[in-house]
RODO-2510 file (C-alpha; in nm, 4 decimals, decimal comma):
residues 523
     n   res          X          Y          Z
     1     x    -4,1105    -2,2821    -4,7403
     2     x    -4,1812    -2,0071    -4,9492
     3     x    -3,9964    -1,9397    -5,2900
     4     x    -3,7777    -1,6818    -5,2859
     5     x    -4,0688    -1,4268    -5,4887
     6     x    -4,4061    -1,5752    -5,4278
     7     x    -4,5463    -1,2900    -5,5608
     8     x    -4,4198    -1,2996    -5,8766
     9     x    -4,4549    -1,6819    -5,8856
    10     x    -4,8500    -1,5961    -5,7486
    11     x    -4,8884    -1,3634    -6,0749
    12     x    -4,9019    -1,6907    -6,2884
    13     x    -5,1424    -1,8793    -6,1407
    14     x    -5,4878    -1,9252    -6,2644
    15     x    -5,6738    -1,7676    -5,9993
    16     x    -6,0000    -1,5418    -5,9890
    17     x    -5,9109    -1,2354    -5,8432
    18     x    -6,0690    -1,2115    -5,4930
    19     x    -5,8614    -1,4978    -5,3963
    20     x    -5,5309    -1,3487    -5,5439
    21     x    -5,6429    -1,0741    -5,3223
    22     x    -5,6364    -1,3064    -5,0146
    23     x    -5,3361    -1,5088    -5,0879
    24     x    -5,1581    -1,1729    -5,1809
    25     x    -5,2095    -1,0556    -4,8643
    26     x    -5,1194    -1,3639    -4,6635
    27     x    -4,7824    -1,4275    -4,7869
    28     x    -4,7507    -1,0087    -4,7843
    29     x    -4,8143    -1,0950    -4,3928
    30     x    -4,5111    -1,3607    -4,3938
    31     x    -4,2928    -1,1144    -4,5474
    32     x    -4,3573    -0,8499    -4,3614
    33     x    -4,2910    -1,0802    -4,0592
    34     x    -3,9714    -1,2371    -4,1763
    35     x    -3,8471    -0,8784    -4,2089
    36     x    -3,9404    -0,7932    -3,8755
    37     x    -3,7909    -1,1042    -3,7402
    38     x    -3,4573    -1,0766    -3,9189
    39     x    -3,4472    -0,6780    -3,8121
    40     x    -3,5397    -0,8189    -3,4300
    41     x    -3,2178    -1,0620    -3,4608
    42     x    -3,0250    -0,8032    -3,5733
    43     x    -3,1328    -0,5604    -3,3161
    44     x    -3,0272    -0,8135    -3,0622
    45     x    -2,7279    -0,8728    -3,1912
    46     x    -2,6180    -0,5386    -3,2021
    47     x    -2,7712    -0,4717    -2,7972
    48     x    -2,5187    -0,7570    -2,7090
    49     x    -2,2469    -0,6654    -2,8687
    50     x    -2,3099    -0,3023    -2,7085
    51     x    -2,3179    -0,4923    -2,3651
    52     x    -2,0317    -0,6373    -2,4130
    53     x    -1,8452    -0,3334    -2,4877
    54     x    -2,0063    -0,1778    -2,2125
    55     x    -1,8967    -0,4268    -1,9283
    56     x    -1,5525    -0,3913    -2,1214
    57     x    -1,5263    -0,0371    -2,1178
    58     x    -1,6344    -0,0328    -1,7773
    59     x    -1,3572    -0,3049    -1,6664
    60     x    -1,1376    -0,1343    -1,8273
    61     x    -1,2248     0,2506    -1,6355
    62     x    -1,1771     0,0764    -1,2832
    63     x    -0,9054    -0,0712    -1,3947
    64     x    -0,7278     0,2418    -1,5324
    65     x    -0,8810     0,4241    -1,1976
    66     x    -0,6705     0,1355    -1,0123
    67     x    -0,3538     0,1971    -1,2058
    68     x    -0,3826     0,6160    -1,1979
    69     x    -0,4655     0,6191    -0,8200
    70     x    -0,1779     0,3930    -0,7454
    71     x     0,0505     0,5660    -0,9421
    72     x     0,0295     0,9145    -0,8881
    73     x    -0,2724     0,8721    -0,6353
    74     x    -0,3078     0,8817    -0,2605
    75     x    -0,2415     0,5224    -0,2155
    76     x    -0,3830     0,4855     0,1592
    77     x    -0,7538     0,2985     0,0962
    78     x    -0,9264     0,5629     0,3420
    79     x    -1,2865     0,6155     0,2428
    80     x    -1,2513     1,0042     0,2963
    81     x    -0,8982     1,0951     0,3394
    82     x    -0,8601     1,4971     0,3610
    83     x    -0,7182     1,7025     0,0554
    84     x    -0,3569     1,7317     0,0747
    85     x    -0,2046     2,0361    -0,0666
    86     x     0,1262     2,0347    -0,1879
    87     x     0,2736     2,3431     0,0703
    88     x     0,1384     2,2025     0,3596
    89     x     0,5261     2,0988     0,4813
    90     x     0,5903     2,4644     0,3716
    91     x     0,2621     2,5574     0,5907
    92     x     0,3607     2,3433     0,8929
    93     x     0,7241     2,5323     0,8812
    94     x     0,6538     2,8806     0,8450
    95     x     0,3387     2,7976     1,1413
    96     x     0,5886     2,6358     1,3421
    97     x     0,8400     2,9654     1,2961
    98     x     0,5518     3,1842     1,3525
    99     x     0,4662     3,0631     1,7211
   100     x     0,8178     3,0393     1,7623
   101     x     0,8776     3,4261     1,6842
   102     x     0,5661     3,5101     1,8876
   103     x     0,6454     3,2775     2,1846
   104     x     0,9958     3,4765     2,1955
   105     x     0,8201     3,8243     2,1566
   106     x     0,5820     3,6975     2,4315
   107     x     0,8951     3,6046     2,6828
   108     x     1,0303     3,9387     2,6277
   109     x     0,7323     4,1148     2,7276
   110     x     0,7334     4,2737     3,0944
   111     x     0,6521     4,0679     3,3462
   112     x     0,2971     4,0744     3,4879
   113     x     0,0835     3,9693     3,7641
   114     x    -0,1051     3,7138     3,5184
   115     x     0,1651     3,4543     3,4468
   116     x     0,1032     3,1600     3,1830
   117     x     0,2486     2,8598     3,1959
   118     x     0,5009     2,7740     2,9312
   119     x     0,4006     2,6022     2,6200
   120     x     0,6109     2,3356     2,4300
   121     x     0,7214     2,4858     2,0986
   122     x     0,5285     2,3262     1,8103
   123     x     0,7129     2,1102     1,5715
   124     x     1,0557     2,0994     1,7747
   125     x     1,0012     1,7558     1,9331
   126     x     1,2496     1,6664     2,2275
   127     x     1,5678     1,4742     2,1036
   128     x     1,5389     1,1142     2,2030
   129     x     1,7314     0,9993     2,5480
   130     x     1,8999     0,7273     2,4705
   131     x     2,1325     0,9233     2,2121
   132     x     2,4978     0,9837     2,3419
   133     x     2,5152     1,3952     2,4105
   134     x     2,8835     1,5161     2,3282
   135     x     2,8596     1,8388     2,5445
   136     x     2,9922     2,1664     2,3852
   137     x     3,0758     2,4343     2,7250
   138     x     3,0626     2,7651     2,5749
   139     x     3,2059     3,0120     2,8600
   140     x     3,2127     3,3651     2,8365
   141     x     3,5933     3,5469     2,7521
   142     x     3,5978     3,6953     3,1089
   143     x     3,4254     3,5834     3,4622
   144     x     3,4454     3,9836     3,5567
   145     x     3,1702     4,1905     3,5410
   146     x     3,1949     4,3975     3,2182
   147     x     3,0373     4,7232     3,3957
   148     x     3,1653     4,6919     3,7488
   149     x     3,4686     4,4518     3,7292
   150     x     3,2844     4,2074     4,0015
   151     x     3,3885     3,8624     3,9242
   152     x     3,0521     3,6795     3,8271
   153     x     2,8388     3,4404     3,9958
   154     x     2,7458     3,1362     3,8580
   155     x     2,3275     3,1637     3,8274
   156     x     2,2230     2,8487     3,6067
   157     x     2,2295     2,7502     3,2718
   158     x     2,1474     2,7579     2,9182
   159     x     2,0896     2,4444     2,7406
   160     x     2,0296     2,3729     2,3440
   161     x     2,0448     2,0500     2,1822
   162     x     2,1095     1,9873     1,7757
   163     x     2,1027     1,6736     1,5997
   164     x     2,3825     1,5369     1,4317
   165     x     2,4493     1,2270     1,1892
   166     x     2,8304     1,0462     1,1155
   167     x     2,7778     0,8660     0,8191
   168     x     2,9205     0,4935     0,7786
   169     x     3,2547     0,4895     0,9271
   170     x     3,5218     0,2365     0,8902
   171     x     3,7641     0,1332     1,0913
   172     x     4,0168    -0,1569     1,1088
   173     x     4,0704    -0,3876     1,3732
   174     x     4,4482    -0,5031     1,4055
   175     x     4,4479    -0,8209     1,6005
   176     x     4,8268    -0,8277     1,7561
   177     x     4,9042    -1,1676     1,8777
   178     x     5,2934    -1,1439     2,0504
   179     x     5,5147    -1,4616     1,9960
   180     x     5,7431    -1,6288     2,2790
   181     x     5,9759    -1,9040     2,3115
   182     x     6,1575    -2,1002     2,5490
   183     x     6,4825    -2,1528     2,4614
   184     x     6,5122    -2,4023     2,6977
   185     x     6,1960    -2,6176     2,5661
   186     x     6,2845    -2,4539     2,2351
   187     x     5,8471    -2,4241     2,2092
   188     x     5,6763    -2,1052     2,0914
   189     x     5,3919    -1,9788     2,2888
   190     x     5,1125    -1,7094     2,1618
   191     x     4,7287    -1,6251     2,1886
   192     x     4,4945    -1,8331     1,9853
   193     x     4,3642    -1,7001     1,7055
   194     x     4,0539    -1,4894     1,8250
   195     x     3,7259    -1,6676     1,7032
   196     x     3,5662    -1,4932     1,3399
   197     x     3,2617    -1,5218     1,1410
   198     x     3,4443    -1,6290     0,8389
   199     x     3,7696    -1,7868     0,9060
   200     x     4,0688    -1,5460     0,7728
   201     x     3,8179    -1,3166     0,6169
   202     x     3,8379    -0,9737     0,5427
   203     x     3,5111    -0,8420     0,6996
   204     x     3,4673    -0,7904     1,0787
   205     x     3,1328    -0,8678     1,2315
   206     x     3,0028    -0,4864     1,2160
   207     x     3,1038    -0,5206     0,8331
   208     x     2,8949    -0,8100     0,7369
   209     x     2,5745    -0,6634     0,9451
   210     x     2,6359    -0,3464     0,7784
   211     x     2,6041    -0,4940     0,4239
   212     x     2,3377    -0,7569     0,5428
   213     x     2,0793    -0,4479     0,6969
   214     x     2,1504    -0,2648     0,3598
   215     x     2,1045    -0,5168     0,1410
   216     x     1,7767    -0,7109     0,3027
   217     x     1,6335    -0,4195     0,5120
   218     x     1,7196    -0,0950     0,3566
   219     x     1,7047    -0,2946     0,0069
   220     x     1,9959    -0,0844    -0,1163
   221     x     2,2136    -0,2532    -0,4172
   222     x     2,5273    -0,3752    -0,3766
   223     x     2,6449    -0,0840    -0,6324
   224     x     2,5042     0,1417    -0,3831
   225     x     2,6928     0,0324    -0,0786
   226     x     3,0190     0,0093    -0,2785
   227     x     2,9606     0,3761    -0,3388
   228     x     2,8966     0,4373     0,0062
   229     x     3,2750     0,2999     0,0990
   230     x     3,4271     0,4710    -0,1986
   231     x     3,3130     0,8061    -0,0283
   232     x     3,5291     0,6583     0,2803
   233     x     3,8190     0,6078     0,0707
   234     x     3,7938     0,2326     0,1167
   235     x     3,7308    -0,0088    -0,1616
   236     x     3,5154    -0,2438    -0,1607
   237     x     3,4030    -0,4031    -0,4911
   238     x     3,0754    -0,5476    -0,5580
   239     x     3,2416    -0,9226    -0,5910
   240     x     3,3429    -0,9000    -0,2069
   241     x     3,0286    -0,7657    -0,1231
   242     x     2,8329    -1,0309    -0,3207
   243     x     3,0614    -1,2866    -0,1546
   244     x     2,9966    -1,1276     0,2327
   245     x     2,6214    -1,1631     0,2144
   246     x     2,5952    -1,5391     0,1536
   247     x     2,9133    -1,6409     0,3976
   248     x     2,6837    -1,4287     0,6720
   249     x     2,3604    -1,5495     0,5788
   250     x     2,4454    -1,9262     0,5896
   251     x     2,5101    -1,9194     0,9963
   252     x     2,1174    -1,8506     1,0943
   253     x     2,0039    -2,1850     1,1471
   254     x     0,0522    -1,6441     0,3904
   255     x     0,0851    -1,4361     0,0921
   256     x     0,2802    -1,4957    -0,1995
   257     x     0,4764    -1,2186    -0,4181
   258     x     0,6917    -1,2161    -0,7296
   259     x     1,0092    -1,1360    -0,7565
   260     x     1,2939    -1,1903    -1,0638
   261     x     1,5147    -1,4017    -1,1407
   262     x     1,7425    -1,4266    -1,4042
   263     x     1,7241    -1,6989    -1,6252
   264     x     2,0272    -1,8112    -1,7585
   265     x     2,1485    -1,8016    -2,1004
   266     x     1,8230    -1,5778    -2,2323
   267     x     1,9582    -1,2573    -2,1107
   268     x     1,6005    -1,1973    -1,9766
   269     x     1,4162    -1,2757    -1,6182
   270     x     1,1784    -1,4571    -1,5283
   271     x     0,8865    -1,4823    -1,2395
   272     x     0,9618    -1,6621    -0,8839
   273     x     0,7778    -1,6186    -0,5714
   274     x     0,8272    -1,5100    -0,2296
   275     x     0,5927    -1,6860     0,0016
   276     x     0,5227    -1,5642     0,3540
   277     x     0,3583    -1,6845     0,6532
   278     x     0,3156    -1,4728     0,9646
   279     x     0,2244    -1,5277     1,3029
   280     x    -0,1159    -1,4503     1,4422
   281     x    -0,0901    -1,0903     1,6485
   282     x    -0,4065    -1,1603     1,8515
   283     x    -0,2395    -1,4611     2,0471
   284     x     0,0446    -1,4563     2,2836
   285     x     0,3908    -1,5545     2,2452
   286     x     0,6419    -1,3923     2,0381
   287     x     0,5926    -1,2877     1,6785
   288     x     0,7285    -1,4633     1,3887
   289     x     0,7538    -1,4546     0,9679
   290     x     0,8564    -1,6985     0,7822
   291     x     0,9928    -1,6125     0,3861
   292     x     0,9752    -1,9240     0,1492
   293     x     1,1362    -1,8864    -0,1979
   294     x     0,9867    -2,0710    -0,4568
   295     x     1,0003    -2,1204    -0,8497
   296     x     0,6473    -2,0611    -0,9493
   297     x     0,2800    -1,9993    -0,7450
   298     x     0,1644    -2,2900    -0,7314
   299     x    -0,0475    -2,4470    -0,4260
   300     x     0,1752    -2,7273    -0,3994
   301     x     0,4764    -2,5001    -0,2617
   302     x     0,2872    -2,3747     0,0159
   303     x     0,1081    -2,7759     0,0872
   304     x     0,4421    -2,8317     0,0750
   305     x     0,5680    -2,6167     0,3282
   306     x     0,3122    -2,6655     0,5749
   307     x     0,3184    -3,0196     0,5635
   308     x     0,1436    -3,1730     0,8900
   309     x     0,0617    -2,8593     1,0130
   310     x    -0,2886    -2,8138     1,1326
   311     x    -0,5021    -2,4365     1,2151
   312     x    -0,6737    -2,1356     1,0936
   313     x    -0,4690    -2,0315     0,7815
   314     x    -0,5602    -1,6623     0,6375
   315     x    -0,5356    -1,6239     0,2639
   316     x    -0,7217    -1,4114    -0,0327
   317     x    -0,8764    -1,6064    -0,3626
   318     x    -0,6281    -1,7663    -0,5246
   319     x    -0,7182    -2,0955    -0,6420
   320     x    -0,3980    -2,2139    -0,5702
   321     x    -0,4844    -2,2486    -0,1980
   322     x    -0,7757    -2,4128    -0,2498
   323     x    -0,6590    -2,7806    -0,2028
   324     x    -0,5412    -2,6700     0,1651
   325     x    -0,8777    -2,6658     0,2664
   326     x    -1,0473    -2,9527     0,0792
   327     x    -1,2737    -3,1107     0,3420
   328     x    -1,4009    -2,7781     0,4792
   329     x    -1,3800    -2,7556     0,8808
   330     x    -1,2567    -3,1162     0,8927
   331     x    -0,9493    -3,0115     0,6641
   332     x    -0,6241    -2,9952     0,8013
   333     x    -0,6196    -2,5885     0,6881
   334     x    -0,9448    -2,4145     0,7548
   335     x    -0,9684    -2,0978     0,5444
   336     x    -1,0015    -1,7221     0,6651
   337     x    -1,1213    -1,5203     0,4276
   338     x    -1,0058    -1,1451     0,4419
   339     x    -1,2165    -0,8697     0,5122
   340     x    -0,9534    -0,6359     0,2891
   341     x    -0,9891    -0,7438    -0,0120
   342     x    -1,3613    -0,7249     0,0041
   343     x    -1,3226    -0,3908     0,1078
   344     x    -1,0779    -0,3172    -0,1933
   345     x    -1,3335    -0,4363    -0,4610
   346     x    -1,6075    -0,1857    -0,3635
   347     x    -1,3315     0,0702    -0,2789
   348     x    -1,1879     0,0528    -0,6378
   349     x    -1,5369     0,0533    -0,7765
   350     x    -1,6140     0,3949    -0,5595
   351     x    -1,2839     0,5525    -0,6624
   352     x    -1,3996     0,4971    -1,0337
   353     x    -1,6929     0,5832    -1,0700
   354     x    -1,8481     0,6991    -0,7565
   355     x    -2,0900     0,4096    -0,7467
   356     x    -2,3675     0,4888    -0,4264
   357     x    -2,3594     0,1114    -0,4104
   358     x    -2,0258     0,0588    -0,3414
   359     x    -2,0361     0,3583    -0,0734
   360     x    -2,2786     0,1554     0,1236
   361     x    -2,0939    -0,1284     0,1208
   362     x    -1,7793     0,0942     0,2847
   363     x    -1,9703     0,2480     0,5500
   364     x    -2,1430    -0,1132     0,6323
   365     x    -1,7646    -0,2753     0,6046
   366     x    -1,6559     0,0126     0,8407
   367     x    -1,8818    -0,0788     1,1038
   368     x    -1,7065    -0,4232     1,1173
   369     x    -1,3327    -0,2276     1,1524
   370     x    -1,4855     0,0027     1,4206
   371     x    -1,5752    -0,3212     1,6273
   372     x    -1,2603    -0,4780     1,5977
   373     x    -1,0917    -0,1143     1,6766
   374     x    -1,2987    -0,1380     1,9898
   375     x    -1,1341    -0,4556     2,0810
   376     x    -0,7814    -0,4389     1,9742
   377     x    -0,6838    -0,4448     2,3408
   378     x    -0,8951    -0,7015     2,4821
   379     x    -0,7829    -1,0310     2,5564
   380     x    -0,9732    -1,3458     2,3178
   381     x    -1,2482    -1,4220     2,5591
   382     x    -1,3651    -1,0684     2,5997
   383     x    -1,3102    -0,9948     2,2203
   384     x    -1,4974    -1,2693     2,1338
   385     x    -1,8134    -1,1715     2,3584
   386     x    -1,7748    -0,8489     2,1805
   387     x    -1,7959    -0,9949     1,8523
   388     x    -2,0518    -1,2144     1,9355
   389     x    -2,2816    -0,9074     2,0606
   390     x    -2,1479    -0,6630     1,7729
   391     x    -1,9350    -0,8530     1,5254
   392     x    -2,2019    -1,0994     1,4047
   393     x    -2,5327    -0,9277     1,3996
   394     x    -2,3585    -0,6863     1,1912
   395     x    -2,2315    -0,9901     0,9487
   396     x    -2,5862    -1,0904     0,9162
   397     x    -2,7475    -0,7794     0,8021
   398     x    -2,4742    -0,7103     0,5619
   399     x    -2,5453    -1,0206     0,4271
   400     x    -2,8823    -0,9712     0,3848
   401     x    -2,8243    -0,6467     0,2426
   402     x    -2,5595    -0,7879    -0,0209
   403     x    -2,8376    -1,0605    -0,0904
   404     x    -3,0904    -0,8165    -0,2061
   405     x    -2,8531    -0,5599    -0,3705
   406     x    -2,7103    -0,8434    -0,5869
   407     x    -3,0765    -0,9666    -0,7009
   408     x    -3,1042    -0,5889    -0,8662
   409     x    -2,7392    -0,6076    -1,0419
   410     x    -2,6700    -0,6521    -1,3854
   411     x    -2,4564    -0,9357    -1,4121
   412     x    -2,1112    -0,9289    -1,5620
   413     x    -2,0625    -0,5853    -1,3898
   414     x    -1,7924    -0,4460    -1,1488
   415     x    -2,0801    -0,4055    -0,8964
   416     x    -2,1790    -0,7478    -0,9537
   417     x    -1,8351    -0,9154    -0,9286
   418     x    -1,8034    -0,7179    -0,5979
   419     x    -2,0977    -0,8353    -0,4546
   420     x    -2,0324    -1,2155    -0,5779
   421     x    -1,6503    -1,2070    -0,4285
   422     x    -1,7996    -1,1136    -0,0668
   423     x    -2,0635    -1,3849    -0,1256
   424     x    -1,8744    -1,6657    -0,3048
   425     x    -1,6653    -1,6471    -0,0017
   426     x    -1,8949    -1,5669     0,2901
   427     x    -1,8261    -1,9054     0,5116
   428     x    -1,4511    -1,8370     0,4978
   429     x    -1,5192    -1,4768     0,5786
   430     x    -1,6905    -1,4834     0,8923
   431     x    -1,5101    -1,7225     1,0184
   432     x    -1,2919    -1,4980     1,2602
   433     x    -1,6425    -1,3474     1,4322
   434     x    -1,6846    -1,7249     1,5723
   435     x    -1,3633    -1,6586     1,8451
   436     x    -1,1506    -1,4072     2,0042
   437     x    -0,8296    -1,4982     1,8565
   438     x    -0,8918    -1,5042     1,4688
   439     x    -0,8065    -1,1530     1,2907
   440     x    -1,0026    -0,9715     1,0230
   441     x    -0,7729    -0,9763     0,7599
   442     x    -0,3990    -1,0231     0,6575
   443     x    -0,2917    -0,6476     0,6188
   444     x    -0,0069    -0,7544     0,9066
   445     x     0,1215    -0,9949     0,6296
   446     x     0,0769    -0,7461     0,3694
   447     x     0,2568    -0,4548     0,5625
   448     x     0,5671    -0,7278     0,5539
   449     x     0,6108    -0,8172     0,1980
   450     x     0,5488    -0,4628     0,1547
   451     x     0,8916    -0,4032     0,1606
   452     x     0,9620    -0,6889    -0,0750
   453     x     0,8212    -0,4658    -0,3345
   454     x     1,0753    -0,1760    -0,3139
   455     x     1,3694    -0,4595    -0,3464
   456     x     1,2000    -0,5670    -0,6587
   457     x     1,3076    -0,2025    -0,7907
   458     x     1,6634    -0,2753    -0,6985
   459     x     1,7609    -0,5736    -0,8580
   460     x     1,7173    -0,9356    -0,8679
   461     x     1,8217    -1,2780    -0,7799
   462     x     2,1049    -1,4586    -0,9948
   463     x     1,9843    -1,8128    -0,8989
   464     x     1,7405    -2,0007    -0,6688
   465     x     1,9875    -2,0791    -0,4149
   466     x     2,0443    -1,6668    -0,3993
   467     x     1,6695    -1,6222    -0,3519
   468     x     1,6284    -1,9059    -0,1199
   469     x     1,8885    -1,7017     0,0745
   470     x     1,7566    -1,3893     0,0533
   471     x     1,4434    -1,5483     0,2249
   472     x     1,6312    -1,7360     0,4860
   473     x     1,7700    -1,3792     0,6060
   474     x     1,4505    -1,1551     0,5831
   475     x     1,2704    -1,4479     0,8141
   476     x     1,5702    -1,3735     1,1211
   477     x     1,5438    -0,9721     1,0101
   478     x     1,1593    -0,9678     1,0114
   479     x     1,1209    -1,1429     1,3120
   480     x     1,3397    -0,9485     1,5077
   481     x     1,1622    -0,6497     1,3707
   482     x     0,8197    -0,8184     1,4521
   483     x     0,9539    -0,9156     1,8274
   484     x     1,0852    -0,4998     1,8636
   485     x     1,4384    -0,5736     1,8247
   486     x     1,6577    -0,3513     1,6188
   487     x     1,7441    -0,6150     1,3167
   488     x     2,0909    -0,4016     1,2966
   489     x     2,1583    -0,4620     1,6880
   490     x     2,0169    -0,8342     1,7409
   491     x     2,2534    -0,9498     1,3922
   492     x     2,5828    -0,7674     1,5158
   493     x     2,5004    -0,9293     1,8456
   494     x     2,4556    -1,2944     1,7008
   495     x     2,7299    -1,2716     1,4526
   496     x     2,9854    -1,1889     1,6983
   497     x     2,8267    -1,4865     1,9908
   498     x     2,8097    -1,7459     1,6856
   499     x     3,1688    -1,8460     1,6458
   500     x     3,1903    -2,0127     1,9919
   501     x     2,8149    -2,0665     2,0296
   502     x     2,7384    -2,4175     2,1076
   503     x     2,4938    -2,5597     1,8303
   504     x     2,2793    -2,7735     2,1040
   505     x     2,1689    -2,3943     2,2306
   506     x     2,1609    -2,1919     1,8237
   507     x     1,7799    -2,1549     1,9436
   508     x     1,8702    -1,9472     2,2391
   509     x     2,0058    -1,7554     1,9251
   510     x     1,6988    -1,6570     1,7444
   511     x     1,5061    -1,3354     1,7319
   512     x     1,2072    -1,4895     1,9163
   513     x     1,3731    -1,6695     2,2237
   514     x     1,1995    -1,4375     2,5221
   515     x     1,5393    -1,4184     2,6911
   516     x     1,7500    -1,3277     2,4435
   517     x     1,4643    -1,0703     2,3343
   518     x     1,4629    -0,8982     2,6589
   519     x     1,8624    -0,9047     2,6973
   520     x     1,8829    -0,7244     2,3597
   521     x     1,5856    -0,4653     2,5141
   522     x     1,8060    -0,3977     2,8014
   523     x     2,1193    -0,3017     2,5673
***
């Protein structure tokens, strides 16, 4: 090693001076190259620290692109959707008034030997049919001519139709149960007691669906529906409200989402989870969703749940999932990956920043939507020959393509995280082109908690067992929904059968028994 000034320490040695001359220069070399080698380090340094600030920065822009486009964006994840102005209601109206005007100009025209056929007025769509019409005669003061004093003739008539809305009305039902005796027997005879939801209760069965559909399908607060009544002139308070919807929602015999609860004695809330697991859409038999409230996210809840059960099960990343399927295709679960939330990491990416990469990866993604678009209405043989012929050639070549494009990414990128989701997860996600009956992704299941979200913005649960009812109740509401019954109709028609309802038939009950389904269609 050299000491810390050789050249000063070289100055007193006893040396002739060519070979001061040489040594000088040598350990000038070493300097020069230390110098060099410290300036190269530091260099370095500073070109990874840039990097790092870089990938940060650039984290940070998609992530702020996320957050803007959600919140004051076009939220719908369509590649190209069209400018929307913000007077193109106002537009639609005054276009719609303008045909009108000239339609009505047009009819009062003379009449000549070119007749056109009549054309529907644009945006007045016809009221629907199965509305009760109250009918409104209008006759005229007299049924004499005016001119001639003829008495008129009856030629046809003039029909109009206008929509009209009551809102919530109450009403009371007095239940009048007459008394007799026999004053021989000296007994007293009367009508039993009619059967009731809750026994000596206040609310009627139209009562306890109305607070059940506004509470768990219209998400409205319980504050909200009191001031609903109040408008009515009838008081309800929140208590008897808050009391109604459990004493309704004990008789009803996979993506996870958070929701609140309050946790006692903090004065704050903390994070549970909704689970759900829906029903596959491209097999037959009715429709079902299942709502599972649980205390935390972890795997175990939903291994839990599913217990015994055996199949296809269709989930994103989370690692909580991932014990499900340990064993790959000889595991109980065997995972489905989903196509969307590929899709969403290069559509992010594109919405920030433009990237040409992540454009390509759309359109190629696209092709594998257009398929599947193709076949929606096929049955699962002839959908899977279709994806078989279309489906997986196209998987192949965008893997290729996501191969090679990933080879000439940076790593620690968005682009590069993109790319390594799809790939990371490639078995699971191709999965579904293998049969007929497998779908592409879980948007179904995401277009069900959906609604889960807007609740979130209304309140909370007090306690588990509260959540654990909430989820009991938006199962029987979504799957009525899901089987195209009207959640308001098939719960008013339940509550009311329930009473006397045998419990050896309460399945005969539920919104996916085929002939109570097509009983309630009929209503």
């Amino acid at each position: 090693m050299l000491p810390m000034n050789p050249l000063a320490e070289l100055a007193h040695l006893n040396l002739d001076p060519d070979a001061k001359r040489q040594v000088t220069a040598v350990v000038q070399v070493q300097q020069d190259a230390e110098i060099l080698r410290a300036k190269e380090a530091e260099l370095q340094a500073k070109d990874t620290e840039i990097q790092a600030k870089d990938l940060k920065i650039q984290a940070l822009t998609l992530e702020l692109a996320h957050i803007k486009r959600i919140r004051y964006g076009v939220k719908s994840e369509a590649l190209a959707p069209l400018q929307r102005d913000v007077f193109e209601e106002t537009w639609n109206t005054d276009l719609s008034a303008l045909e009108a005007e000239i339609e009505q100009l047009a009819d009062n025209q003379p009449c000549t030997t070119v007749v056109k056929p009549q054309r529907p007025r644009a945006g007045r769509q016809p009221l629907p049919d199965h509305l009760p019409r109250i009918e409104h005669r209008h006759e005229p003061d007299s049924c004499t001519c005016g001119q001639c004093g003829q008495d008129l003739v009856k030629i046809g008539e003039d029909i109009s139709e206008q929509l009209d809305v009551e809102p919530a009305r109450f009403f009371v039902h007095r239940h009048i149960r007459p008394q007799y005796a026999c004053r021989q027997c000296e007994t007293v005879a009367a009508a039993p007691i009619p059967p009731a939801v809750i026994d000596g209760g206040l609310a009627a069965v139209g009562l306890l669906a109305w607070v059940l559909i506004g509470k768990y399908v219209d998400h409205l607060p319980l504050y909200r529906l009191e001031q609903i009544a109040a408008r009515e002139q009838v008081s309800l308070s929140r208590s008897t409200l808050a009391d109604l919807a459990p004493a309704a929602g004990q008789y009803p015999a996979c993506r996870e989402t958070p929701v609140a609860q309050l946790d006692p004695g903090s004065g704050k809330t903390r994070k549970a989870y909704l689970w759900a697991y829906r029903s596959n859409d491209l097999q037959p038999g009715p429709r079902i969703i299942v709502f599972d409230y649980q205390p935390g996210r972890s795997g175990a809840h939903a291994r839990q749940f599913l217990g015994a059960w055996r199949g296809h099960l269709l989930v994103d990343d989370y690692g909580g999932y991932k014990a499900l399927f340990a064993g790959g295709d000889q595991a109980a679960c065997i995972e489905l990956g989903c196509w969307s939330h590929v899709r969403r990491k290069f559509f992010d990416l594109h919405q920030a920043n433009g990237s040409p990469m992540a454009l390509a990866a759309l359109e190629r993604i696209g092709t594998l939507y257009a398929i599947e678009a193709t076949g929606r209405d096929l049955d699962c043989e002839a959908r899977k020959q279709l994806r078989a012929a279309q489906s997986r050639p196209a998987l192949e070549a965008l893997h290729d393509w996501l191969v090679k494009t990933r080879v000439q990414t940076a790593d620690g990128g968005a682009s590069a995280k993109a790319i390594d989701y799809a790939l990371k997860r490639w078995p699971a996600l191709v999965r579904y082109a293998e049969t007929g009956h497998l779908p592409i992704d879980n948007n179904v299941v995401e277009n069900d908690i959906r609604p889960i979200a807007w609740a979130r913005r209304n309140g909370c649960s007090s306690v588990p067992r509260a959540g654990r009812r909430a989820a009991g109740i938006q199962t029987l509401l979504g799957t009525a929904r899901l089987n195209g019954l009207d959640p308001a109709a098939w719960l008013k028609d339940t509550l009311a059968k329930l009473p006397v309802w045998p419990n050896s038939r309460i399945d005969e009950l539920l919104p996916l028994a085929p002939d109570f389904i097509e009983t309630l269609k009929q209503k």
